[in-house]
C-alpha positions in Angstrom: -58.0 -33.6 -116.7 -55.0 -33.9 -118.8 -53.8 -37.5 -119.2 -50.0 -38.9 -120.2 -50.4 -39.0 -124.0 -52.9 -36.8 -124.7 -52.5 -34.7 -127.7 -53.2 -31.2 -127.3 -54.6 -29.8 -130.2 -53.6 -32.7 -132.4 -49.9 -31.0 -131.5 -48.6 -31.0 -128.6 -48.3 -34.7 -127.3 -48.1 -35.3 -123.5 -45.3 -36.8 -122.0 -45.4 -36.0 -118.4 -45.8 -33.7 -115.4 -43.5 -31.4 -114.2 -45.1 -29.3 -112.0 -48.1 -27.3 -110.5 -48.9 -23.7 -109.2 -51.7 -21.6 -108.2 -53.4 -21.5 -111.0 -52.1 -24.3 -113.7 -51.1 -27.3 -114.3 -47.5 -27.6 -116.0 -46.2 -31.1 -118.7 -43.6 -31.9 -120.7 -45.1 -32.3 -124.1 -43.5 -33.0 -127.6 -44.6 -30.6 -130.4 -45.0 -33.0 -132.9 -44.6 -30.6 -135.7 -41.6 -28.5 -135.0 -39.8 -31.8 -133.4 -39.0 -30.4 -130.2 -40.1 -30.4 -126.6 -42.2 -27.4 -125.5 -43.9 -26.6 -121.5 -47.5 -26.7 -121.7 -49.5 -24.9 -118.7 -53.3 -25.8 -118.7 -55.7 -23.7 -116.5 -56.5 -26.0 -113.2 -59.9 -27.2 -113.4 -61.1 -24.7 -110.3 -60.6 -21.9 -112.6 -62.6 -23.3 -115.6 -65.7 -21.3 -114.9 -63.6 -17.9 -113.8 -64.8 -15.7 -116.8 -62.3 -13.6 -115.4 -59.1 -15.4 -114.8 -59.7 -17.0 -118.6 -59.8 -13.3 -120.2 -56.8 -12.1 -118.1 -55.1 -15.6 -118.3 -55.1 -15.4 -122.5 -54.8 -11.3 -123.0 -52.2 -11.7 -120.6 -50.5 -14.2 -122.0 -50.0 -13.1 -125.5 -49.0 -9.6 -124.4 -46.2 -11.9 -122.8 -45.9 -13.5 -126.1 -44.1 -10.5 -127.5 -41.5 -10.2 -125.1 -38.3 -11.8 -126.6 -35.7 -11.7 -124.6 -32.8 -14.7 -123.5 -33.5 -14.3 -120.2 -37.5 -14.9 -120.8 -39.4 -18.1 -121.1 -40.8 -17.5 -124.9 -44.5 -18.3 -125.5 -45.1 -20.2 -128.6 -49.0 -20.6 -128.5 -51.8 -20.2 -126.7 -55.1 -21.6 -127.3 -58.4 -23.7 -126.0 -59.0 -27.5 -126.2 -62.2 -29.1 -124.6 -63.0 -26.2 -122.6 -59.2 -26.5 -121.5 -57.0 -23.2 -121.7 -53.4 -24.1 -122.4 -50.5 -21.8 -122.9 -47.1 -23.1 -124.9 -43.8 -22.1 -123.7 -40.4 -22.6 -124.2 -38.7 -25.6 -122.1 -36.1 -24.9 -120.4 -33.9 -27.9 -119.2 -32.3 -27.1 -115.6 -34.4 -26.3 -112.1 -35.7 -23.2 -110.4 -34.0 -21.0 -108.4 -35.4 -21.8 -105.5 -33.6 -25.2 -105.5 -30.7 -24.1 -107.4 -30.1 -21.9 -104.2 -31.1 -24.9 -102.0 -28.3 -26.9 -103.9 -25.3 -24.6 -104.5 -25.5 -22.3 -101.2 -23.5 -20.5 -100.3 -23.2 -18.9 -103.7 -20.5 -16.5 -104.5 -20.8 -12.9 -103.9 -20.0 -12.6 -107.9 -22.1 -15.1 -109.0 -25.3 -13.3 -107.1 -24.6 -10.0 -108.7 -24.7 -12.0 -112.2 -27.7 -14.0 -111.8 -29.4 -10.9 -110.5 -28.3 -9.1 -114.0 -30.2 -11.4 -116.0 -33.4 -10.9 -113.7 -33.2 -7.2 -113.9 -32.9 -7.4 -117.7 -35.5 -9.4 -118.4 -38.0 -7.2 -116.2 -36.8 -4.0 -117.3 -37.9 -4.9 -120.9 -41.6 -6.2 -119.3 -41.4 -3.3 -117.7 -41.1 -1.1 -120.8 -43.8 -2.5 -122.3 -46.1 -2.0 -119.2 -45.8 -5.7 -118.3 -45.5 -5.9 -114.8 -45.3 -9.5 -113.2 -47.0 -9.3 -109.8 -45.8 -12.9 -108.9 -41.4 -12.5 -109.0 -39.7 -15.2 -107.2 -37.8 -18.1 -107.5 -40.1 -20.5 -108.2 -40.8 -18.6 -111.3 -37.1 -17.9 -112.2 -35.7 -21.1 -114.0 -32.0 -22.0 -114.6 -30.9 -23.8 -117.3 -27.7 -26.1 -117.8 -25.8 -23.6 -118.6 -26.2 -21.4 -116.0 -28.5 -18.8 -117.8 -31.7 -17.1 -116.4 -35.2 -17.7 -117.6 -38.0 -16.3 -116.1 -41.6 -17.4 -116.8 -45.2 -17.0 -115.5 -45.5 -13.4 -116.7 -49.0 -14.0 -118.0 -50.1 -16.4 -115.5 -48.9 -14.0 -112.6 -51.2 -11.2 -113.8 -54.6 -13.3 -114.3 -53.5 -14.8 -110.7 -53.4 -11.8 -108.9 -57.1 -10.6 -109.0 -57.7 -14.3 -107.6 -54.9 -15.3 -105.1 -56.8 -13.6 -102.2 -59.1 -17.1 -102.0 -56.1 -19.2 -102.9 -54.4 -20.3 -99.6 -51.6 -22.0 -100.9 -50.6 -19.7 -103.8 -50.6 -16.9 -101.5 -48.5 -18.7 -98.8 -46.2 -19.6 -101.8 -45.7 -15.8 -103.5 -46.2 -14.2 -99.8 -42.4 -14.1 -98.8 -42.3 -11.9 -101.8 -45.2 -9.5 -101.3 -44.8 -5.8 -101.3 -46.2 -4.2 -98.4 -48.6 -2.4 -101.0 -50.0 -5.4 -102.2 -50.5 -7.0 -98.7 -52.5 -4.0 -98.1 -54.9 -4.6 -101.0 -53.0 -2.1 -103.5 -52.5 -2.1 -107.3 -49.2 -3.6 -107.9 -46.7 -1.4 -109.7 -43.1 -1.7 -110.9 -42.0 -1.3 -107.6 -43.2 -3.8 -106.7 -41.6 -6.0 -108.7 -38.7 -3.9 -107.8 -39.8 -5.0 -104.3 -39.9 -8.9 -104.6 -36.2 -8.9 -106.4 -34.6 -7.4 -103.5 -35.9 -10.3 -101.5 -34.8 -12.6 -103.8 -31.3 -11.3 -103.6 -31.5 -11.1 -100.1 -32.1 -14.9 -100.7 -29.5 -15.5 -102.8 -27.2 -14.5 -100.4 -28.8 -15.5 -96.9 -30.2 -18.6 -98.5 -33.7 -18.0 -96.9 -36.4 -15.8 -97.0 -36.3 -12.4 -94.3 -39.4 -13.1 -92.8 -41.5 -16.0 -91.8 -44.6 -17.2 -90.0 -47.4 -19.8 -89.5 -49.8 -18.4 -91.9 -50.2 -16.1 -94.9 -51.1 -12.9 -93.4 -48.6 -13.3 -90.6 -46.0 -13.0 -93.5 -48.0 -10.5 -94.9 -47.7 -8.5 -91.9 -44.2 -8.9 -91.0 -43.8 -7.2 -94.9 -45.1 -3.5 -93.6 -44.4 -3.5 -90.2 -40.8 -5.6 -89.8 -37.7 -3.9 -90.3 -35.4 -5.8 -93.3 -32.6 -8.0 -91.2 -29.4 -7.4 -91.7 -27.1 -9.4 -94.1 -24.1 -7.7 -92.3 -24.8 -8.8 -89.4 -24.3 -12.8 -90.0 -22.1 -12.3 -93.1 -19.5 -9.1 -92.3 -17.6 -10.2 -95.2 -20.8 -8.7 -97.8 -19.9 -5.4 -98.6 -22.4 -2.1 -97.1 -23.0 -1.2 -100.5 -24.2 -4.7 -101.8 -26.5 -4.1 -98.2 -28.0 -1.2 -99.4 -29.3 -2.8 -102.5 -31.7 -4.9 -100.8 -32.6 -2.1 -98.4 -33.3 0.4 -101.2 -35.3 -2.2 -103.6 -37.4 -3.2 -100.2 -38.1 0.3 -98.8 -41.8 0.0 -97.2 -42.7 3.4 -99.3 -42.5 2.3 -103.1 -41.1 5.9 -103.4 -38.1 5.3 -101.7 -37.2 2.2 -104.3 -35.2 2.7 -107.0 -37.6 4.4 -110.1 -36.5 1.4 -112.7 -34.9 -2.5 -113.1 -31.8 -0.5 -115.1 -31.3 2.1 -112.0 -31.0 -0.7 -109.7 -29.3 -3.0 -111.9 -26.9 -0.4 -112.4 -26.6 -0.1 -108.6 -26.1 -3.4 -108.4 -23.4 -3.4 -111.0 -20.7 -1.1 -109.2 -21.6 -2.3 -105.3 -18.5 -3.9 -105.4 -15.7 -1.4 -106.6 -13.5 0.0 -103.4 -14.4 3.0 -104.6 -17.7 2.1 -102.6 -16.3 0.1 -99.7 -16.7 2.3 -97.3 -20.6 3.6 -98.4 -22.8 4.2 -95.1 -26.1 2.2 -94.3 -29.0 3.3 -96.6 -32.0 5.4 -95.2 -35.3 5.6 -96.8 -36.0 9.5 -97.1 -39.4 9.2 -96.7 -42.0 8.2 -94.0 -44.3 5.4 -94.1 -48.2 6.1 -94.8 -50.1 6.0 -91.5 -52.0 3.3 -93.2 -49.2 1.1 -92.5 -48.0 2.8 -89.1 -51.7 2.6 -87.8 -51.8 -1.0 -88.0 -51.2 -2.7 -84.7 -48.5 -5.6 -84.7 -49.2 -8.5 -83.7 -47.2 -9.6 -80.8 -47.3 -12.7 -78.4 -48.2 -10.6 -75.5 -51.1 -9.5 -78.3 -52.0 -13.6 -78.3 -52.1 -14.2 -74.9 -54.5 -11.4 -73.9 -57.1 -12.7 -77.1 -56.7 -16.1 -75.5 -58.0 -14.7 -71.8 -61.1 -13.0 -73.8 -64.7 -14.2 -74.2 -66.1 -13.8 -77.8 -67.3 -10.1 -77.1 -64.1 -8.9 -76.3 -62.8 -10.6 -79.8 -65.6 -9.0 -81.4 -64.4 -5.5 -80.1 -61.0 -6.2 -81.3 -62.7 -7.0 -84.5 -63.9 -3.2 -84.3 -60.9 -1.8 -83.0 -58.6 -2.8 -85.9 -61.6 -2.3 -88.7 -61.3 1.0 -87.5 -58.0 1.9 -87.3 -57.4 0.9 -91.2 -60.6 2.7 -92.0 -59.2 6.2 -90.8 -57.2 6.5 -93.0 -59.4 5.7 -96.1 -59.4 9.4 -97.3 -60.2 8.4 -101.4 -64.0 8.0 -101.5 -63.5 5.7 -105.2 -61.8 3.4 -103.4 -62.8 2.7 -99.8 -65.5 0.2 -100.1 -62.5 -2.4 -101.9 -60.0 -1.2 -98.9 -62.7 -2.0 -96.5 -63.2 -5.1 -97.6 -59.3 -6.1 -98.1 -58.9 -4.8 -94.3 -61.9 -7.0 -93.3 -60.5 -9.8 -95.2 -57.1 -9.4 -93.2 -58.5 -9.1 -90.2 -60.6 -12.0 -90.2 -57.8 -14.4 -91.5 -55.8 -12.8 -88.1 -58.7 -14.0 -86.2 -58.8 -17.5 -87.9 -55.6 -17.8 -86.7 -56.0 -16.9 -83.2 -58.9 -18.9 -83.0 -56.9 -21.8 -84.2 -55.2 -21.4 -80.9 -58.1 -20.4 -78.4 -58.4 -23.2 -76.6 -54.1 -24.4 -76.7 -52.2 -23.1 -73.8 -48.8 -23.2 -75.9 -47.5 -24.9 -79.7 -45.4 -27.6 -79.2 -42.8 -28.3 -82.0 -43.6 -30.6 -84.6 -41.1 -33.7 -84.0 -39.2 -34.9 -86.9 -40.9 -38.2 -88.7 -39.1 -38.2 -91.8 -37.7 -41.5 -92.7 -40.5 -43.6 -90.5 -43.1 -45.6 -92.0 -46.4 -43.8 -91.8 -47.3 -45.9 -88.6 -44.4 -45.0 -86.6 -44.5 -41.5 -88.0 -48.4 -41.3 -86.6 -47.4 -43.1 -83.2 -44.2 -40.4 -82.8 -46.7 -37.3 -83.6 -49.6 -38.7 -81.4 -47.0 -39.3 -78.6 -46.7 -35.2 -79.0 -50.4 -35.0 -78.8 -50.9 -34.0 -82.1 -53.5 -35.5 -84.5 -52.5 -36.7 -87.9 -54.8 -36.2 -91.1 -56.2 -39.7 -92.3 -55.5 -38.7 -96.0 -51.9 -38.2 -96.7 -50.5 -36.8 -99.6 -48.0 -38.5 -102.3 -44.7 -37.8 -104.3 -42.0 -39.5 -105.4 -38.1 -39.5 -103.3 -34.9 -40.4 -105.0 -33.9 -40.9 -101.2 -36.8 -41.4 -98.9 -37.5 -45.2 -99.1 -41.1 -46.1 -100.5 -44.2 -45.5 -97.6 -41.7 -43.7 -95.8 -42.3 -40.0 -94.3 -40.7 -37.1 -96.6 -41.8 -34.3 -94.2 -44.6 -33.0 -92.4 -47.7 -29.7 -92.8 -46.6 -27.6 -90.7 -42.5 -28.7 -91.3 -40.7 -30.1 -88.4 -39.2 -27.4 -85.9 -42.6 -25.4 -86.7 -45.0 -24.9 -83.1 -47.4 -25.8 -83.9 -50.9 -25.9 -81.8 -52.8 -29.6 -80.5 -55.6 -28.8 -82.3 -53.8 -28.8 -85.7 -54.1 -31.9 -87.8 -50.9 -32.4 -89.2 -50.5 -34.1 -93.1 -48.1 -36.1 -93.9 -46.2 -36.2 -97.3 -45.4 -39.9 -98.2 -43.1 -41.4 -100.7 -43.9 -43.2 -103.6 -40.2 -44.5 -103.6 -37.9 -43.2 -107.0 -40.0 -42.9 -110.3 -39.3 -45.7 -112.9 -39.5 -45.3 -116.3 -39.3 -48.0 -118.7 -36.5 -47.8 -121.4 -36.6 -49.4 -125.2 -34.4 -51.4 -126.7 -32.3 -48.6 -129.0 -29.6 -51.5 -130.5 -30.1 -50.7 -134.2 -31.5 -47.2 -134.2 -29.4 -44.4 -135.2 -28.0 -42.7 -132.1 -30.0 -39.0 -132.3 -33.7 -41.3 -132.5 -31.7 -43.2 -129.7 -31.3 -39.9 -127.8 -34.4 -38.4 -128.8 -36.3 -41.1 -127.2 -34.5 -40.6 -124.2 -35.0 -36.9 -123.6 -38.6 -37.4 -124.2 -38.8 -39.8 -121.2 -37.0 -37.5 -119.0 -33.8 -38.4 -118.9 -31.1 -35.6 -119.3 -28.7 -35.0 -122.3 -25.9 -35.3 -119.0 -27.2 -38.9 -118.1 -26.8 -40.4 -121.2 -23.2 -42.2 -122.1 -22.1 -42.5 -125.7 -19.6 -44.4 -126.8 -17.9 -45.5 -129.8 -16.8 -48.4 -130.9 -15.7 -50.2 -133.9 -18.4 -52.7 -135.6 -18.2 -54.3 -138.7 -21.7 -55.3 -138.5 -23.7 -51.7 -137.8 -23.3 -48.9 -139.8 -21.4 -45.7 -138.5 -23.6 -44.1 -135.9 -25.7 -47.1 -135.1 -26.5 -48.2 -131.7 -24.6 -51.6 -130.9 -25.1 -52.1 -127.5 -26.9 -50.5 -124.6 -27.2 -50.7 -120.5 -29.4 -50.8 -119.3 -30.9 -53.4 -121.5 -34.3 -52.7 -123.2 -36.9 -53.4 -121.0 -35.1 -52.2 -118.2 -36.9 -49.6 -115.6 -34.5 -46.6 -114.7 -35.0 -43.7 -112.1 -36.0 -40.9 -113.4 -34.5 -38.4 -111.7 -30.7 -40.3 -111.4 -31.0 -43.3 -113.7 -28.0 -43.5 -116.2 -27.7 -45.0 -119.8 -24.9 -46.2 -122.1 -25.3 -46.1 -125.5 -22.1 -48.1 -127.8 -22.5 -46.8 -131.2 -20.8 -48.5 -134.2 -18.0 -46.0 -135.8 -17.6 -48.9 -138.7 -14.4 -50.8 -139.8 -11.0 -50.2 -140.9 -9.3 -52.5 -143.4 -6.3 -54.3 -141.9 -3.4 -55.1 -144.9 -1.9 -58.1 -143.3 1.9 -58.0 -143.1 4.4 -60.0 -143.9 4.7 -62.7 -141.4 7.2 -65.0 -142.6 10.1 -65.6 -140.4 8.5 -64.8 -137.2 8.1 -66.5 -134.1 4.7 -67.8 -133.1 5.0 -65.4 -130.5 5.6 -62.1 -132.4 2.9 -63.5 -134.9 0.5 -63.7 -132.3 1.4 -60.7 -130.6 1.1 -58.6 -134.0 -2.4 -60.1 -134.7 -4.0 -59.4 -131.9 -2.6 -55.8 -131.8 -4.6 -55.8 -134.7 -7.9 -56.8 -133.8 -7.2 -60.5 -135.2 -7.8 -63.9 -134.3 -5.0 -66.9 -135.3 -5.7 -70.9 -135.8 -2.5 -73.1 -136.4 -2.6 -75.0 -139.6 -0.2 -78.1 -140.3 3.9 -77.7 -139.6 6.3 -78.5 -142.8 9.7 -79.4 -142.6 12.1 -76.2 -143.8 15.9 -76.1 -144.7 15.2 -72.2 -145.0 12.7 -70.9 -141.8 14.0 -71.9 -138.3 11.6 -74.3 -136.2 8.4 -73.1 -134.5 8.9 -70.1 -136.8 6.3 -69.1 -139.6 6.8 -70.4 -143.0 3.3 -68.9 -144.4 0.0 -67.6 -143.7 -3.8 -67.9 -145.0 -4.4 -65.6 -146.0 -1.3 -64.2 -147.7 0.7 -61.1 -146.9 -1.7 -58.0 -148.2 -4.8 -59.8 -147.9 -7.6 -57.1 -147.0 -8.8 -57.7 -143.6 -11.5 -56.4 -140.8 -10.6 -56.6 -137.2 -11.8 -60.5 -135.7 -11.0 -62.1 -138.7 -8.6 -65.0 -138.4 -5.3 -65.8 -140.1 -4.3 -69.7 -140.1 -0.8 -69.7 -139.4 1.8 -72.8 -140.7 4.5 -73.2 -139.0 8.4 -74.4 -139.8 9.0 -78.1 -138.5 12.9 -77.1 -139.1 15.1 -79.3 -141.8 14.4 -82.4 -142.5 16.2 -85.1 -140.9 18.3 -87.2 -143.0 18.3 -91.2 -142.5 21.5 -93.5 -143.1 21.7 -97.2 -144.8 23.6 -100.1 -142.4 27.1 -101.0 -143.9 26.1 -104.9 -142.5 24.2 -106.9 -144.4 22.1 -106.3 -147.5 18.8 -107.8 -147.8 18.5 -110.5 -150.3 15.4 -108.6 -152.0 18.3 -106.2 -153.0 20.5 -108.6 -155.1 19.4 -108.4 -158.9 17.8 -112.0 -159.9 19.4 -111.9 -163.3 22.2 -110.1 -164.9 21.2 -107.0 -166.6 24.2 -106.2 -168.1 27.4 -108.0 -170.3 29.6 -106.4 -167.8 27.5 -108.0 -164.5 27.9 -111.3 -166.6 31.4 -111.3 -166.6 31.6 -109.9 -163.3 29.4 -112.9 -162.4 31.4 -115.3 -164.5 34.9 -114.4 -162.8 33.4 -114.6 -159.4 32.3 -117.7 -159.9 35.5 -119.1 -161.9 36.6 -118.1 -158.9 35.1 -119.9 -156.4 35.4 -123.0 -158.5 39.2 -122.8 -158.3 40.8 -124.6 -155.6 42.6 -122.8 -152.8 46.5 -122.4 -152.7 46.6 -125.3 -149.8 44.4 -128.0 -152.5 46.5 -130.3 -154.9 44.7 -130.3 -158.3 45.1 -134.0 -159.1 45.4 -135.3 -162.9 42.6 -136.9 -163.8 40.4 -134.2 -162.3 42.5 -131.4 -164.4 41.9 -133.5 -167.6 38.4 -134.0 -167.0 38.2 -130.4 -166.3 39.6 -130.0 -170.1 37.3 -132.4 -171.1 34.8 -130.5 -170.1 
């Protein structure tokens, strides 16, 4: 059992899984030694003690290893670990086919023809080196981001093919695009590759498979005894010759196919020139082997008489078709492995009529998806039906958690009472835990990232400028670290530091607070307000000076402390009145203040014009 983390070979470290198939297991793993992500299949553990399917799986595999090609998932390694086979491949970041036409149908006539290009080149170079994949379909055809092909499971394909007959689900998986020849217990050829691509562009442009059924072999049977619908007929607008395409590449003889991958990509190449518009249907020249045109088909009218029958007359059937695909088993090397690939068919026809013995009629499986399991089990036994105990798991980016995805059989199926039908229940969106990336360089930032899943597409850079971080430096992030994300939709936004620029601060006397302001913060700058001084030169509530000066070297959110003008001082006035005593000098500084001082007060001693000066006060006065 391969567990997250695990280190395969000391190399390969486990990340995750991405998927599963008939015959491995499928992670995401990191190659610790080339720094880059890499697919690693390991053998499921039912296949451990298959001497067989190990010697095929590894011969296989590097045969497959030399196959370059860009449309052809390369094969790095392939090895043994624990008594674990693994194989390394390239990983290719996109979806399959399978949901890529799920997704994007319809898809563009054009846009077929070129996917189908890339398929048919890639085989045609297997093919030349006598590769042939046995498994083609689009499951195994992968599309990356950029719309480009890869196809993968070359090696895998051909280990699975001498073991598929016991594998029930691989073969109801790879049925819709089996060959008639290989139904029929035949060694697969490059027709029949040639086979399963003209189903798959059949696909492409139908957006589902020609030919279904309740089981494998019902498939299996429409494949050699079912006429290929017509495209025409529900699309008018696809050309005939595009038509004829699919009903060459899925002729029932192989010899009716086109010979190579080039012939019919070259077919496929000029289907749509007018030159060709008006091309009649296609019609296989030759005549299908009575091994195919013996077999009876299987009809309801066919069910209903088995279901009036008592065992013996099942038994006699039994006989009946044993021995109509026995008459035909001319080649004496080879009939006892026919025989037992009819007896095989025939008895897995009989399973599933005996599935059905005892039900007068199916009734359709209701839709449950969306209920919780108990509703979903009340809705399905209201129908009769009986609903398996153990319930399988995934995880739903939009079925709510222990809520019903779909149904085994799928709704709309008729299905039979006696069925037990499993439910598939989700697990709600997968989470995934995020770091915190502030301070790591952005590529270890992403890095991380695309190791846990998340896509190159979902992850949001941008820049910004940080005076703090170095350039290229995460800043910021949202999520925060810590945070669980979906895995499949979850989103993340990186803010990365692109460094500083130095500011040279301007000139900014003479404006008005507002202009200074407004020029500041267009650069990135912060202001405080220092003191205001009076100024006969700079009007008021302008700037008379800044700290620091014009030219100063700056960085965007530094501040500038701004001083603004008060205007000119106002001047004051002395009172014309009185003067205050303090203001009168207490002694004469001066000869010129004495005499001043002397004639005032000779003056105030002399008597007035209206005053007599009598004698004797004039003599004493000379006296004196």
């Amino acid at each position: 059992m391969v567990e997250i983390g695990d280190k395969i070979n000391g190399r390969y470290r486990v990340i995750r899984s991405i998927g599963s198939g008939g015959m491995a297991n499928v992670y995401l793993a990191y190659d610790l030694i080339l720094d880059r992500e890499v697919a690693v299949k390991v053998l499921r553990f039912d296949f451990l003690e298959d001497e067989t399917a190990i010697r095929r799986f590894r011969r296989e595999a590097l045969a497959a290893s030399e196959l370059v090609h860009p449309n052809i998932v390369g094969i790095y390694d392939v090895g043994q670990e624990d008594n674990r086979q693994y194989l390394i491949m390239e990983y290719v970041h996109g979806t399959d086919l399978k949901k890529y036409i799920r997704d994007n149908y319809p898809l563009p006539t054009e846009h077929v023809i070129a996917i189908m290009q890339q398929v048919l080149s890639a085989i045609g170079l297997a093919h030349e080196h006598r590769i042939i994949h046995r498994d083609l379909k689009p499951q195994n055809i992968l599309m990356d981001e950029q719309g480009n092909v890869k196809i993968a499971d070359f090696g895998i394909a051909i280990a699975l093919s001498e073991t598929s007959l016991t594998q029930t689900n691989t073969l109801l998986g790879s049925v819709h695009y089996l060959s008639p020849e290989q139904a029929r217990g035949s060694m697969a050829t490059r027709q029949s590759d040639i086979y399963a691509l003209g189903i798959i562009l059949y696909e492409l442009l139908m957006g589902k498979v020609p030919f279904e059924g309740e089981s494998a072999v019902s498939i299996a049977l429409k494949h050699f005894q079912s006429d290929m619908p017509s495209v025409r007929e529900q699309y008018p607008d696809i050309p005939q010759s595009l038509e004829n395409v699919i009903l060459k590449a899925t002729t029932k003889e192989p010899s009716d196919r086109y010979v190579s991958a080039e012939e019919m990509a070259n077919d496929l190449l000029t289907c749509l020139l007018p030159n060709r518009a008006n091309e009649p249907i296609f019609e296989p020249k030759s005549v299908m082997d009575d091994e195919t045109k013996r077999l009876t088909p299987i009809t309801d009218t066919h069910v209903q008489q088995v279901t009036q029958v008592k065992e013996p007359a099942v038994k006699r059937e039994t006989d009946e078709m044993v021995s109509k695909l026995d008459t035909t088993e001319k080649p004496q090397k080879k009939r006892g492995r026919k025989r037992r690939v009819a007896l095989f068919l025939v008895l897995a026809v009989l399973a599933v009529l005996a599935g059905i013995f005892f039900a007068p009629s199916g009734t359709k499986v209701p839709d449950v998806s969306g209920l919780t399991v108990d509703d979903a089990i009340t809705a399905l036994a209201d129908k009769g039906f009986k609903v398996s105990d153990d319930y399988q798991e995934e995880y739903s980016e939009t079925i709510e958690k222990d809520h019903v995805i779909r149904t085994s059989p799928r709704v709309g199926t008729k299905a039979f009472k006696t069925e037990t039908i499993v439910l598939t229940v989700s697990k709600g969106s997968e989470k995934i835990e995020i770091s915190n990336f502030i301070g790591m360089s952005l590529s270890e930032a992403k890095r991380e990232l695309t190791s846990l899943g998340i896509e190159d597409k979902r992850i949001t850079v941008e820049e910004v400028e940080d005076p703090d971080y170095e350039p290229g430096t995460v800043v910021s992030q949202s999520p925060a670290g810590g945070s669980s994300i979906s895995l499949e939709k979850g989103t993340v936004i990186l803010k990365v530091s692109v460094g500083t620029e130095a500011i040279l601060l301007d000139d900014l006397t003479g404006y008005t607070l507002t202009e200074a302001i407004n020029y500041l913060n267009s650069q990135g700058l912060g202001f405080t307000q220092g003191s205001s001084e009076f100024s006969d030169m700079i009007p008021e509530n302008s700037v008379i000076s800044t700290s620091p000066g014009p030219g100063a070297s700056l960085v965007k959110g530094n501040s500038v402390m701004i001083t603004l003008s008060k205007g000119p001082e106002p001047v004051v006035e002395e009172s014309s009145e009185s003067v205050s005593e303090s203001e009168i000098p207490s002694e004469p500084t001066s000869s010129s203040e004495v005499e001043v001082e002397t004639e005032a007060s000779s003056d105030e001693d002399k008597p007035s014009s209206s005053e007599e000066v009598k004698p004797d006060e004039q003599s004493d006065q000379e006296t004196e």
